[in-house]
N, C-alpha and C positions, 0 to 999 in steps of 0.2 A: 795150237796152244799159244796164249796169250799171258807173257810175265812181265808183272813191275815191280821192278827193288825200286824199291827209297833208302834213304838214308840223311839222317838226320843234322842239324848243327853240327858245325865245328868241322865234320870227315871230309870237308872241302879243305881240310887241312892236314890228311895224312900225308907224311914224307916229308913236313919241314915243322909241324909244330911239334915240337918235343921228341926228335927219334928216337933218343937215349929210353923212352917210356914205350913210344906208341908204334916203334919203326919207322922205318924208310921206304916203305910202301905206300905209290900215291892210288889217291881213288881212279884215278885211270888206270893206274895197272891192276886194277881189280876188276873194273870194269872191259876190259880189253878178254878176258877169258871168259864172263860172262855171253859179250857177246859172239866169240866164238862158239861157247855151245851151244846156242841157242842158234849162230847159222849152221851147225853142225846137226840139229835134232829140228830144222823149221819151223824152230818156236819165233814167235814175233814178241822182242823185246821193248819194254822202256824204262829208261835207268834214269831213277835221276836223285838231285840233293839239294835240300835247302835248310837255311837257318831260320825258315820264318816257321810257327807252329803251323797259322791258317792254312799257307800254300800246302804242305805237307797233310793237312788235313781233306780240301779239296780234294789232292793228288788221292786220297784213299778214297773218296767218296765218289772220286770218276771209274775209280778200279771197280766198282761195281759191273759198270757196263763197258769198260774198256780192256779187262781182263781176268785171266782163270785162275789167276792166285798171285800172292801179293804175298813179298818177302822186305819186312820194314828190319832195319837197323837204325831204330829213333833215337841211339846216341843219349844224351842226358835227359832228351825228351819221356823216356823208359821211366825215370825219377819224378817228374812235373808235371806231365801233362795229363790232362783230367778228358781232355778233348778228344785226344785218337786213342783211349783204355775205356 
């Protein structure tokens, strides 16, 4: 099995933009249990985040043949983007 989370603008900023709103959880420590289950169950992970729409759009169009399912958190992208909906 083959998984790739994305995640969108900005979440390269949990844990110091805003905790009082957003917590003190960074995207590594989200990512740090991901990848434990995944070497826990010999799934082949790829995690990753950006601010740019395009890469983030790429990054889903290589998931086609680079993985078996695709777990996006597109962040404000969810609101704007006409490109990966």
């Amino acid at each position: 099995m083959r998984i790739m989370i994305l995640n969108g603008p900005n979440l390269n900023m949990l844990g110091t933009r805003e905790p009082h709103i957003y917590g003190s959880t960074t995207l590594d420590a989200i990512k740090a249990p991901c990848e434990e289950f995944a070497a826990f169950t010999g799934t082949k992970l790829s995690f990753h985040q950006s601010n740019h729409e395009g890469e983030l759009v790429d990054l889903i169009q290589s998931a086609r043949k680079d993985a078996d399912a695709l777990i996006i958190n597109p962040a404000a992208y969810s609101f704007t983007s006409i490109a990966m909906y």
